[in-house]
C-alpha positions in Angstrom: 41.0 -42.0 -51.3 43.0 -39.6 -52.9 42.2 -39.1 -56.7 46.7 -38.9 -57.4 48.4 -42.1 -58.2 50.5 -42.9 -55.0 53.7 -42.3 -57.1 53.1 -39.1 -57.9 51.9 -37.8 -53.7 54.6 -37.2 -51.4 53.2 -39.1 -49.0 50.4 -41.8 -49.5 48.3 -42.8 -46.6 48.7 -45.8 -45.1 46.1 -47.9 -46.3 47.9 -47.3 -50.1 51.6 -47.5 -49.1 50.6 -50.7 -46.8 48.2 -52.2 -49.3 50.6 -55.8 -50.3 50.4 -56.5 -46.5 46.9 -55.1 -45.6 45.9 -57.4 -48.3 48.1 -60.8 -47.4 46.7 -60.3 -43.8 43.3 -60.5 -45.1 43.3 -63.4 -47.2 44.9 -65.1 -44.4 42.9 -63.9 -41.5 40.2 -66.7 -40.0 39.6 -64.9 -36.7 35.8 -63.4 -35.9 35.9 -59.8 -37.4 33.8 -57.2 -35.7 31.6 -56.1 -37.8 33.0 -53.8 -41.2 36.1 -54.3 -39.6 38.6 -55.1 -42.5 40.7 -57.5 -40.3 40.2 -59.1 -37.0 41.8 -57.7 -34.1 44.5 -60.2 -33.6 45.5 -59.5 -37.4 45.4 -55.9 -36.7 48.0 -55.8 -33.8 49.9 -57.9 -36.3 50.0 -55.4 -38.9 50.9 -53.0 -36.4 53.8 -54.9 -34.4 54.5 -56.5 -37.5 55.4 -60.7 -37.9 55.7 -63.4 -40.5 52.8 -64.5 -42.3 52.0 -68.5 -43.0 52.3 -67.7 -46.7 55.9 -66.2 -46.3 54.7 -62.6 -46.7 56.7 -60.3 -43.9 54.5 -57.4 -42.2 56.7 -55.0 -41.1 56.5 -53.3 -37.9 54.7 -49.6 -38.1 55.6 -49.3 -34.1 58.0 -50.6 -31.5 57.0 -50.7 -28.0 54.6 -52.6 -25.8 52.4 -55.6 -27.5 50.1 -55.2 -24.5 49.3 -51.3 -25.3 48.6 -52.1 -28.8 46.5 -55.0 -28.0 44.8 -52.8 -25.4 43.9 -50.6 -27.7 42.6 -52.7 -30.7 40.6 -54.2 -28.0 39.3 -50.7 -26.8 37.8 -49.9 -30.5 36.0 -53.3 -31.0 34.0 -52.1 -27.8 31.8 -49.1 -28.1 34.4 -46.7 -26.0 36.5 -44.5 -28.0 40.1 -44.7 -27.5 42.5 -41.8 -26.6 46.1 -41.9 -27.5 47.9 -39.5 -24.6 51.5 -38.9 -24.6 54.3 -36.5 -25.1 55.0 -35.2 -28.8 57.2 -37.7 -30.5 55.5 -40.9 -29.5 54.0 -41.9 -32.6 50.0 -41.1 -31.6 49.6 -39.8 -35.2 51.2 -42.5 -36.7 49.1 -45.4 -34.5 46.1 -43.4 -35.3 46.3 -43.9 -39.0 47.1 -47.3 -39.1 44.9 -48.4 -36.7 41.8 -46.8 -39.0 44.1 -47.7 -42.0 43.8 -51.7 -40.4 40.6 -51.2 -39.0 38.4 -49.3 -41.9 40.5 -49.6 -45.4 40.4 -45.5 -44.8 42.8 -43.4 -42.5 41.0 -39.9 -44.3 38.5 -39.6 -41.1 40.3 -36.7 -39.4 39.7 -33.6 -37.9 42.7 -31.6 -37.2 42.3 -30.2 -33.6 43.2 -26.3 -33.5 41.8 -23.4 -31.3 39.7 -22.3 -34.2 38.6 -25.7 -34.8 34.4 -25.4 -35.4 31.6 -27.1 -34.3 30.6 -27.3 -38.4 34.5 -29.4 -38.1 32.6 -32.3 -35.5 29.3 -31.7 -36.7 28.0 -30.6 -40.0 28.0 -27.8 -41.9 25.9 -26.2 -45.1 25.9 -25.4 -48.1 24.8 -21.9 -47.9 24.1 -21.3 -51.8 21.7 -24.5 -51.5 20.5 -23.8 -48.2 19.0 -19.7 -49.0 17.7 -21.6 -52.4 16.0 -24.5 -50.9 15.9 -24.2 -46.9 17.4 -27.0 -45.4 17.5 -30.6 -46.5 20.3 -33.3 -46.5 20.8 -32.1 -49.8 22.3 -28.5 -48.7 24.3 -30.7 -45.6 27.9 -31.0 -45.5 28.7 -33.8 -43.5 31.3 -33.7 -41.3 34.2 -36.7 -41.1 32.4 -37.4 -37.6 29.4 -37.8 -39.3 30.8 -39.9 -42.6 31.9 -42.3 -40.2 28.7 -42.4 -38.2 26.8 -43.6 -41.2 29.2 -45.5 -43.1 30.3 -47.6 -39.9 34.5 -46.3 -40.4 36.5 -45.0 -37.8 37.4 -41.3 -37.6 40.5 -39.6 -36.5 40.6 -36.4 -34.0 43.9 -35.0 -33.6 45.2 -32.7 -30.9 41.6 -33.4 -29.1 42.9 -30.9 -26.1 43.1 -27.7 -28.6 39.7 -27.6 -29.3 37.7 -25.3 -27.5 35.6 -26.8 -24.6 32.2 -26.2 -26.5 33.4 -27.3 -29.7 34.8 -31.0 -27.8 31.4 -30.8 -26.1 29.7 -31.6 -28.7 31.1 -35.6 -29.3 29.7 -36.7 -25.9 26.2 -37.1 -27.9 27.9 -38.7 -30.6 30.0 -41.2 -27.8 27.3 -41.6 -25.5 24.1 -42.3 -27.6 26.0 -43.0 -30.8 23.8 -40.7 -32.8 24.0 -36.7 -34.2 20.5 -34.9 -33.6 20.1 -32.1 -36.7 17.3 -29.9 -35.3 17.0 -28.3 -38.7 15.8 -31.3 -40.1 14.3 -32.5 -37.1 16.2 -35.4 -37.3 19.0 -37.5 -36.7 22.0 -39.6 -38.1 22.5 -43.2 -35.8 26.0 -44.5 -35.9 25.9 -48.0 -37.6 28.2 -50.4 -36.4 32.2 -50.4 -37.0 32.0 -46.3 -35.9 34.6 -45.2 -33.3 36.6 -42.5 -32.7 40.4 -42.6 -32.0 41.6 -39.2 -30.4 45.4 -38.0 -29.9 46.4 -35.5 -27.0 49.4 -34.6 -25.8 50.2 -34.9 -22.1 53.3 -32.1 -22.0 51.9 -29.1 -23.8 48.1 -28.4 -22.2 46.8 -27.0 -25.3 44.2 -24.6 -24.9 41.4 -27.1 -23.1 41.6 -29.8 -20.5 39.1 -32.3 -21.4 35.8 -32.0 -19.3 35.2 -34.7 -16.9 32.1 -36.2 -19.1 34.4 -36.0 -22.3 37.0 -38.1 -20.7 34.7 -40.7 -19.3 33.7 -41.6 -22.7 37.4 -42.5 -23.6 39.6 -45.3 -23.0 43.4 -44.0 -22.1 46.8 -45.2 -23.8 49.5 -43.8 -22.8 52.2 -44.3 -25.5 55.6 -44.0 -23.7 58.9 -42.7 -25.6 61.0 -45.7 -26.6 62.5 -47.7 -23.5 66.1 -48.6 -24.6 68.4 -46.6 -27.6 68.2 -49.5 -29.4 64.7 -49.5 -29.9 64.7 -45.8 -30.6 67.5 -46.5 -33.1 65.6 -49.1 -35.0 62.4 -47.0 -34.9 64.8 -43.6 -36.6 66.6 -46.0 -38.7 63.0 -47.3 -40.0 61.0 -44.1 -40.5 64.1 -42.6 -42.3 64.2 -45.4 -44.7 60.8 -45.4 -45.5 61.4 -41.3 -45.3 64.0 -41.6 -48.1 62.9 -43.6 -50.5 59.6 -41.8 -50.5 62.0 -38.5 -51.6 64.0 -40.6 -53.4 66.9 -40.3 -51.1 69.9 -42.3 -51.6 70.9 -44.7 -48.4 74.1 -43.5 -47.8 76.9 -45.5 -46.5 78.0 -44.6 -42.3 74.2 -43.8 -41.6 73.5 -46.4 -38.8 76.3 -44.7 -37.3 75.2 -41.6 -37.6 71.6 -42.3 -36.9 73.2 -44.0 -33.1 74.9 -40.9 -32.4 71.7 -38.0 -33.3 69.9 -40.7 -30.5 72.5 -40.6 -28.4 72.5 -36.9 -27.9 68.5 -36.9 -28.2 67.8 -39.5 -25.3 70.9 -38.0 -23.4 69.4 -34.0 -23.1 66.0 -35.1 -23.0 66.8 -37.8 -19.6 69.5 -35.4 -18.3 72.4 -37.6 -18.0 74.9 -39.3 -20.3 74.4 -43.1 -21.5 76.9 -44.8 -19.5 75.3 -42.4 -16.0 78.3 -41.2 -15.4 77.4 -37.4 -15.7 74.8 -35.6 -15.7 73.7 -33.0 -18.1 71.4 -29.9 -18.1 68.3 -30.5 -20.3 66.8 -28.0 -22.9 63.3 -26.5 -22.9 62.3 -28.7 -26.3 61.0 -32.4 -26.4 64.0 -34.0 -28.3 61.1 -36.4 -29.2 61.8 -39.4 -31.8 59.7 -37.7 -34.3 62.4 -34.7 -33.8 65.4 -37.2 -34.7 63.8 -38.5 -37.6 64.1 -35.1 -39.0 67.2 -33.9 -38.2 68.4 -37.1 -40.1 66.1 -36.8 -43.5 67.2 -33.5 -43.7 70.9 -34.7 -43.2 70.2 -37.5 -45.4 69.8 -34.4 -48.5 72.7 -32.8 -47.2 74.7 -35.4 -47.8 72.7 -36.3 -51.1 72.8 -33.0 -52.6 75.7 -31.2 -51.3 78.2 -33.7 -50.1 79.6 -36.7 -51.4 76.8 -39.5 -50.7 78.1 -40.4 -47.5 76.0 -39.3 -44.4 78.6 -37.8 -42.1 78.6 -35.8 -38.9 78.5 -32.1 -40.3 75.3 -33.1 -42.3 73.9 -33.7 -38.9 74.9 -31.1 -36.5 73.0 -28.3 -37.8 69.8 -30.3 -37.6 70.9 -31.5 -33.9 71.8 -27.6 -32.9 68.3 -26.2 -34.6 66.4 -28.8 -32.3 67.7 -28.4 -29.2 68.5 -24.9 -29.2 64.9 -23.3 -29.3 65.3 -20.6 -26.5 68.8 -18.8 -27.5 69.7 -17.6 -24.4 68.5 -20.6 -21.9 69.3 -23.6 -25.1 72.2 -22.1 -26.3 74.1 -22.5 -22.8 73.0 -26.0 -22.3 73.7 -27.0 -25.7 77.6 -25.4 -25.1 78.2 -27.1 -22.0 76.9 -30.4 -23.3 79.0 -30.0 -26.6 82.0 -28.8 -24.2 81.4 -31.3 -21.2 80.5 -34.7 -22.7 81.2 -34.3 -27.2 84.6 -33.2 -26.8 85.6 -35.8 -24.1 84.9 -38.6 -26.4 87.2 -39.5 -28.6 85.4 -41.4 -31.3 83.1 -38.3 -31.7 85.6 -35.7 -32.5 84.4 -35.0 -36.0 80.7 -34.6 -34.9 82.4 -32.4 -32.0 84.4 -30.2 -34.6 81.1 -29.6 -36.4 79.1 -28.5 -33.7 82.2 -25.9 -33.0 82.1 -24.8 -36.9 78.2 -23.7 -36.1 79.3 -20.8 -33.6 
């Protein structure tokens, strides 16, 4: 836990900013538990999907898609299989990943962030060197890795961006998933795993990363793929959400006309990113970026302080359209021309979008 009140972090994990509803679920949850889980699995896929609670309390929804993925992989983690969260960048892995251990363990601070200098000491342990030349090794001079926290205190542990570690570095968890226990030859011992350890990993299917995951890794993982959002409803209601929660965080005034606005950054998102307009009528060149949901989210924070801090309160189209340009326009050259004909071809056809057209224009 961090040692800041929540109202003075920018962003508080999820166990803190969820705790009212983490803690309504519990006191109301009868179902089997697995053991040191905080809530039974059932309950857990509720806080996720979100639902009404007998008491009156309302959990609200932390991600929109498929019950049956969710449920898939609740079940995955009350097994002794890790699970592996697979999907393009934008899909909410991250953001499943912490609520699930948030849910699951009381504690989403398990994580290893996944880089190509990521260490073994990151999966494994590490030392305390000043302790270690003064007294030689003991469990003393051990720093413990999250991997190995969760291992004896029964939690789950987070590994993000599991595909950028390097192969011998991602090696080294198939002890740890196969026979649930660390060996540390300099002690010429070992830490077990007690129950309510698993690991939840993230990867993402578009960009490789550095390492494909070995054969043996994989095997030790259950896949869920999350998809991108299936209608532009649904991906409205999940922008509309995170922006919400996004501003009020920062302290961000809801501004009148930003449903509006949110519908037409998700518009132009999902059209680029499938390749052809809403209605199917015409098809469009897509850029080199994702355009993922994560993407739009941003783009309309940042227009949110725009309009907060340099406009007059109201979200409006030119808050929006330098945010919309600086996404999709990544590769100057190759971007720049799609973005042109789309603006050209489909924005300046429609009528009810001529403001958002004219300040797309004012950005050349």
């Amino acid at each position: 836990m961090s040692d800041e009140p929540t109202g003075q972090v920018l962003r508080a994990h999820a166990e803190e900013t969820f705790a009212e509803e983490l803690a309504a679920l519990e006191r109301q949850d009868d179902r089997p538990r697995p053991a040191r889980w905080r809530l039974s699995p059932w309950a857990v896929a509720t806080y996720l999907l979100g639902g009404a609670l007998p008491d009156g309390t309302v959990v609200s929804p932390k991600y929109v898609g498929p019950r049956r993925l969710v449920e898939v992989a609740v079940a995955t983690l009350a097994t002794d299989r890790a699970l592996l969260l697979l999907g393009v960048p934008g899909t909410a892995k991250t953001w499943v990943s912490e609520h699930l251990a948030a849910a699951i363990s009381g504690d989403s601070t398990l994580l290893v962030q996944g880089t190509a200098g990521t260490g073994e000491e990151s999966v494994r342990y590490g030392w305390n060197y000043a302790r270690l030349l003064a007294e030689g090794p003991s469990r003393a001079a051990l720093v413990p890795s999250p991997v190995l926290r969760g291992m004896a205190e029964g939690k789950l542990v987070r590994v993000e961006e599991l595909t950028r570690i390097p192969p011998d570095v991602q090696d080294s968890l198939i002890t740890v998933l196969s026979e649930k226990a660390l060996p540390i030859p300099e002690l010429s011992g070992e830490t077990q795993a007690v129950r309510g350890f698993n690991l939840i990993a993230t990867a993402n299917d578009r960009d490789r990363g550095v390492n494909e995951l070995s054969s043996a890794l994989r095997r030790r993982f259950s896949t869920v793929v999350l998809p991108l959002p299936a209608t532009l409803d649904e991906e409205v209601e999940i922008v509309a959400r995170r922006v919400g929660q996004l501003g009020r965080a920062l302290e961000l005034p809801a501004p009148p006309g930003g449903a509006q606005e949110i519908r037409r950054v998700v518009t132009v998102f999902r059209e680029l990113r499938e390749g052809v307009t809403a209605d199917g009528r015409t098809k469009v060149r897509t850029p080199t970026g994702t355009l993922s949901t994560a993407e739009a989210i941003s783009v309309v924070t940042h227009g949110l302080a725009l309009a907060a801090h340099f406009g007059d309160g109201v979200l409006r189209a030119r808050d929006l359209a330098a945010g919309v340009l600086g996404a999709v326009v990544r590769d100057l050259t190759a971007d720049g021309a799609v973005w042109r004909e789309y603006r050209e071809g489909v924005l300046r056809e429609r009528t009810d979008w001529q403001d958002f057209y004219r300040a797309a224009c004012e950005l050349d």
